[in-house]
N, C-alpha and C positions, 0 to 999 in steps of 0.2 A: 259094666260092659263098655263103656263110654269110656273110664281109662283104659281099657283094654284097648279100644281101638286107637284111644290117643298114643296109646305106647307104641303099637304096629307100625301108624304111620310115621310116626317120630325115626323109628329105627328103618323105616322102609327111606325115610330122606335122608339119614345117615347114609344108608346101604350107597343110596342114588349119588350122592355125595362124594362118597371114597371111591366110587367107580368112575366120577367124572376125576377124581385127584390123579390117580391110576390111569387113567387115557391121558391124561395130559401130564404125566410123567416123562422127565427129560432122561432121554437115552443117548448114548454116543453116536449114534446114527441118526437124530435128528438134524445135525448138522448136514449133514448128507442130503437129506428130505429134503431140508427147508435150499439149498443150493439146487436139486432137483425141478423142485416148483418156478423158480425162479428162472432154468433155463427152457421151461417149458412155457412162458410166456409171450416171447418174443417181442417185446415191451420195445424194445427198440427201432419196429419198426412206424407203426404213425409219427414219433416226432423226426424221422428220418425225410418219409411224405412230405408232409406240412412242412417242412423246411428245404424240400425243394421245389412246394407249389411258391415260397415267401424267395425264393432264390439266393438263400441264405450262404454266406461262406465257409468251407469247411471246418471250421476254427468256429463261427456263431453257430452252424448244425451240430459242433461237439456238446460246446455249450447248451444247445439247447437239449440234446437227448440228454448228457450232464442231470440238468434242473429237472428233467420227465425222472429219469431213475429215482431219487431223491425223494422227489414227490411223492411215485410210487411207493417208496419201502414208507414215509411218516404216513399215508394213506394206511396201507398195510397194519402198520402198528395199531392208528388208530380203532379202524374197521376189525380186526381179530382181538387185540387184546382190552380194546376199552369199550367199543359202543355194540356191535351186532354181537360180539363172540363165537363166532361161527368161522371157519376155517376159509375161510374166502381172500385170494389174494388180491388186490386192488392195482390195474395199469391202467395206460391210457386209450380211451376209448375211442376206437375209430368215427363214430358217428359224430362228430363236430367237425371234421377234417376240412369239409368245402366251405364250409361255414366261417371259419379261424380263416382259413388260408384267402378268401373275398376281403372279408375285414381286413387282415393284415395289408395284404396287398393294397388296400384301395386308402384305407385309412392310418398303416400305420402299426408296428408292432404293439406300441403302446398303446393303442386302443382296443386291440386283441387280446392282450392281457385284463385290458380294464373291465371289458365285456366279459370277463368269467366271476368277477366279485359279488356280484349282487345277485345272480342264482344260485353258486353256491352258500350263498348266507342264507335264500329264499327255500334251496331242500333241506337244508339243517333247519330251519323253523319248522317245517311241515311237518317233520318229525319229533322231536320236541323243540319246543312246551308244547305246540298243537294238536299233535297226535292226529294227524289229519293225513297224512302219508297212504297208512294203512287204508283206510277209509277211501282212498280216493281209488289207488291198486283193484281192489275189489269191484268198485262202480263203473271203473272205464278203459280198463284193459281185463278183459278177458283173451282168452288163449286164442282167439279168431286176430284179435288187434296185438297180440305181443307176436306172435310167426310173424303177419304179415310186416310187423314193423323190424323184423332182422332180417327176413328177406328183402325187405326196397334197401334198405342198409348195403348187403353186399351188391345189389344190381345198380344203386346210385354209384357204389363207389370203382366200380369194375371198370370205366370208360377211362378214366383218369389215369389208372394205374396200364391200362394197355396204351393211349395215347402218349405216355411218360417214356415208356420199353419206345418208341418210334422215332421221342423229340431231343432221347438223352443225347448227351455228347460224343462227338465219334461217330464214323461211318455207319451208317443202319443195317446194312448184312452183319459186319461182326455183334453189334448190339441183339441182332434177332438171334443171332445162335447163341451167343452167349445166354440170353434169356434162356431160349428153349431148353439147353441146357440144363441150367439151373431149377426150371421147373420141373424136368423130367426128374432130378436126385430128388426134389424135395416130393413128388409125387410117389415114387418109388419106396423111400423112406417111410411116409407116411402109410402105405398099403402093407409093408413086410411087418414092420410095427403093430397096425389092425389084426393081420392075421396071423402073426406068428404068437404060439403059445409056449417060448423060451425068455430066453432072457432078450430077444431081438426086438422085443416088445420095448422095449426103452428106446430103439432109435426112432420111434415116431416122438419121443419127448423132446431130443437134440436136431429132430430131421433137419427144421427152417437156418441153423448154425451151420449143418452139414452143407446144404443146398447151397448157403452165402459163402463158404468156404471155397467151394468145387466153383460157385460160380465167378469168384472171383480170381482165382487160379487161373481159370481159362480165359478170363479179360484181361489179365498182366501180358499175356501173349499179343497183345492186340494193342497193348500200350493203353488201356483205360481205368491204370488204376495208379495214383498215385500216395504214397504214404508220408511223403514229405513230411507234413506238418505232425503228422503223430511224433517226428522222431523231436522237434522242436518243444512240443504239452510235456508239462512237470508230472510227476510219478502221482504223487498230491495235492489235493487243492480243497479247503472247507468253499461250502456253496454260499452264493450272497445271496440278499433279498434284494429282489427286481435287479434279475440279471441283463434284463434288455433296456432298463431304464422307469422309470416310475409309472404307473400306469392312467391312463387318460380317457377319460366315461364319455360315451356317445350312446345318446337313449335310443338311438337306433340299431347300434350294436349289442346292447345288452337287449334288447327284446327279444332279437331273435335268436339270443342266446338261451334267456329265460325258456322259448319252445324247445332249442336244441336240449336243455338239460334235463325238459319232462322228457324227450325221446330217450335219452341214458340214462334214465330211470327205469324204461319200459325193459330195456337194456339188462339194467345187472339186477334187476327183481327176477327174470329169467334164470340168471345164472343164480340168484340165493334159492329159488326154488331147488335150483340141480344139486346144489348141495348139498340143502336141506335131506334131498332123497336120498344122496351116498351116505350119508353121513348118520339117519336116523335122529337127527335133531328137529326138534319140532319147530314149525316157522310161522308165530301166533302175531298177533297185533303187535303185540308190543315189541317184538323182534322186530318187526317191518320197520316199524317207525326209530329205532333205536338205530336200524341198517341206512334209511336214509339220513339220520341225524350224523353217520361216522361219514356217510358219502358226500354230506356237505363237505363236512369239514377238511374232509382228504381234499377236495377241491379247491378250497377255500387257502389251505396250507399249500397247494399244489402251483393255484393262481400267482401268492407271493414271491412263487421261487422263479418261475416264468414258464412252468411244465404247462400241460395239457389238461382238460379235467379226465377222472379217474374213473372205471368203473371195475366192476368186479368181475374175474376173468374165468370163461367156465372150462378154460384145457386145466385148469389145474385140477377141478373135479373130476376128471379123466384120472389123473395123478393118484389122486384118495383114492379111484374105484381099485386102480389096479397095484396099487401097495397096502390096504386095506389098511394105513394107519390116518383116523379120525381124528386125529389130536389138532390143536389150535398150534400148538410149540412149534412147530417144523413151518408153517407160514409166519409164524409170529419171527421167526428165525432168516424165515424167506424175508419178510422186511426190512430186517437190519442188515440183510447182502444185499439189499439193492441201494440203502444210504452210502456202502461203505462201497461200493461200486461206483455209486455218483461221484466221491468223490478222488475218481482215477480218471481225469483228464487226457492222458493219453490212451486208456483204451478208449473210453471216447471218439477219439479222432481218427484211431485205425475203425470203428462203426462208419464213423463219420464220411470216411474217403472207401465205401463202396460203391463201386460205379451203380450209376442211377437205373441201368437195364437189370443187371442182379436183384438189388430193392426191390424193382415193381417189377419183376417176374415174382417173386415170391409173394408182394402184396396181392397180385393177380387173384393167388391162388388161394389166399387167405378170404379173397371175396366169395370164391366159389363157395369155400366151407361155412362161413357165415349164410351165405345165402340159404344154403342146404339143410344147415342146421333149423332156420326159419322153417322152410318145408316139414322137417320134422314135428317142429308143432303144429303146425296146421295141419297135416296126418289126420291129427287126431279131431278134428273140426268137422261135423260133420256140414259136406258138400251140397249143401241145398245153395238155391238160386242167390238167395240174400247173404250167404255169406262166399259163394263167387263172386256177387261184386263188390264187396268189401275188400278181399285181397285185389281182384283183377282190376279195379280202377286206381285201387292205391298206388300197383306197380305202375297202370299209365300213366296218373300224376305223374311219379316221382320220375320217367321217361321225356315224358315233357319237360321237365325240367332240366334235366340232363342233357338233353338234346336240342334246346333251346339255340337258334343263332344268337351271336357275339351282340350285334347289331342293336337285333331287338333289347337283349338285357342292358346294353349299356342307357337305353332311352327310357331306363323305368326309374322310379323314384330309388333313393338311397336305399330306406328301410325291404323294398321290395324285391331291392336287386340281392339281400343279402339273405332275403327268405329262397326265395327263388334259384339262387346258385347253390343251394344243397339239396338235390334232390330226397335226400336221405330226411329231412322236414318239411316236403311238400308231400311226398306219401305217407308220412306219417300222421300228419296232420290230417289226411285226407281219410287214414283210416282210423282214427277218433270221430272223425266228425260222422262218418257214413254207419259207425259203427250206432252212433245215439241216435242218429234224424232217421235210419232204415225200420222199419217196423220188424219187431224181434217176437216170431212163435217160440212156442216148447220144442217144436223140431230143431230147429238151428243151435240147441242149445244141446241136442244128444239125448233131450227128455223124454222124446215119443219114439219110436221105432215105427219103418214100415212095416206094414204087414208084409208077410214071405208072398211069393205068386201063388203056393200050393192050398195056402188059407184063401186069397183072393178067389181061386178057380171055385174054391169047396163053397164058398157062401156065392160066387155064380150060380153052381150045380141048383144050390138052397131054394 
């Protein structure tokens, strides 16, 4: 009996085996996929932000989204085909944005850069050898603290990206319409997309291209867009290490970098979950830790080049739902078009020279969906008193901080002014901490049920 079963299972892991060979079999239309994935990212836009929060010039903004793509696709590679195995594409994560862009400014590219080295080395430990990752996911982010931490995300980052549409260059009426503009294609887009059950379902994948396209069309009229310098960028170019110059350690910039990168953890554990779910792959300890050992790394490789750090992006799960191919090949594919993208210096530049009102009409709107996306897991939370004020104080932290006068942040210490300028790590922080020091029933957790009113009246009557 006992060979008997040994043979079963033996040929059931065969079975399991050839069927994962067969899903991940290359078709001539994985090309196609993995280019798909890739436009449904929109990867281009935070190092577009940050490098006009750093006032960077069009020529070092090319550069710098250049090193972000780059990053991305060796993240990519690593994270699908060597350490998580899971079909997740890897860009750059908006939540360090205020953070990066304080540092830069105050300190220095090159302390900006330096500041991403030693967290990424510190979530690649966590994962192995320590196997502590997992472990950690479990104990202090449950789904009340991962909503409310992508909800302060888009509402931290919403003020920025509206005060940017007001400060960009050029007269402020044509900059408002052009926005409004732009937001309405990409909104429009986005919705036909949701609801149509044709093939129009695909322009919500291109909508944010569409919208940057239309909206940039209609600022040539207005004189606010210049392409100069793309026509000047070589067709080719391989990427350096430390394209902004060597990088330079400040213990005060990497601290609160170290918090910013447990927030992008909270981050793209999220989005491995949503995959996890399209995809039917299972998502066990050892996957955890294996996902943040590629996430260091992507970062760590990402840091060198002078990108962004990296997280895992949940539109392309969108991607898998609605072409129902599961395969790793088509992201694994998606990664090597974003190296070979990187290094095309002249598109680049034409990214690079879209008027600043276009960008942040579209970042606008990006924060929306972020934020809303948050909503959706908190949905699921149930709304007793302690876990309202777990999300409702978070969002006020992270408002406070955002709304902060000029005056007062410049009178606070270094390390404090650089926790404090990203909203988006004072709410989050605030919701770790309320989420441990709050005293936690079986209710809040979805354990106990009320009773209905009809049971309450009936043991009245009693």
């Amino acid at each position: 009996m006992e060979n008997t079963a040994r043979k079963l299972e033996t040929a059931s892991e065969r079975g399991n085996a050839a069927d994962e060979k067969k899903k991940d079999a290359f078709r001539p239309q994985t090309v196609f996929l993995g280019l798909q994935h890739v436009l449904a990212m929109d990867l281009f836009i935070p190092p577009m932000i940050l490098a006009g929060m750093l006032s960077f010039s069009v020529a070092d903004s090319a550069l710098f989204i250049q090193m972000t793509f780059i990053a991305c696709g060796l993240a990519t590679l690593i994270q699908a085909g060597l350490a998580m195995k899971l079909p997740v594409m890897q860009g750059p994560s908006f939540v360090p944005i205020s953070a990066l862009a304080v540092i830069g400014s105050t300190s220095g590219v090159s302390v900006m850069i330096g500041s991403l080295i030693p967290g990424a080395l510190l979530i690649s430990l966590l994962g192995y050898p320590f196997k502590l990752f997992s472990k950690t996911v479990k104990k202090f982010i449950p789904p009340v603290v991962a909503g409310t931490v992508i909800v302060v995300v888009g509402i931290s980052l919403m003020p920025s990206a509206i005060n940017a549409i007001y400060t960009a260059e050029g007269k402020t009426g044509p900059n408002m319409l052009v926005a409004f503009l732009t937001a309405a294609v990409l909104i429009f887009c986005m919705y036909v997309g949701e609801k149509s059950q044709t093939k129009l379902q695909y322009v919500k994948v291109v909508s944010v291209i569409l919208a940057l396209s239309v909206g940039s069309i209609a600022a040539s009229f207005y004189g606010l867009v210049d392409f100069s310098s793309a026509g000047k960028a070589a067709w080719f170019q391989m990427p350096s290490i430390f394209a902004f110059g060597k990088p330079a350690f400040d213990w005060n910039a990497i601290l609160i970098m170290l918090a910013i990168y447990f927030i992008i953890m909270i981050e793209t554990t999220g989005t491995w979950f949503t995959v996890s779910k399209v995809t039917g792959e299972h998502l066990d300890n050892k996957r955890l830790d294996r996902g943040a050992l590629g996430e260091g790394l992507g970062c760590f490789a990402g840091s060198f080049l002078g990108g962004t750090p990296v997280t895992g992006y949940s539109s392309n799960a969108g991607i898998i739902a609605i072409t129902g191919v599961k395969s790793r090949k088509p992201i694994i594919i998606g990664g090597g078009i974003l190296v070979i993208l990187g290094m095309m210096p002249k598109l680049m530049n034409i990214i690079a020279s879209i008027p600043a009102a276009v960008v942040n009409s579209v970042f606008a709107i990006i924060c929306i969906v972020i934020m809303m996306n948050g909503f959706k897991v908190i949905k699921e939370v149930p709304f007793t008193e302690r876990n309202m004020l777990v999300i409702g104080v978070s969002i006020m932290a992270a408002m406070f901080a955002v709304l902060m006068p000029a005056d007062i942040l410049s009178g606070l210490p270094q390390l404090v002014t650089y926790f404090v300028s990203s909203g988006t790590a004072v709410g989050a922080i605030a919701a770790l901490v309320l989420n441990v020091i709050l005293p936690q029933k079986p209710e809040d957790c979805g354990l106990v049920k009320e009773p209905s009113v009809t049971l309450k009246l009936e043991r009245g009557n009693v």
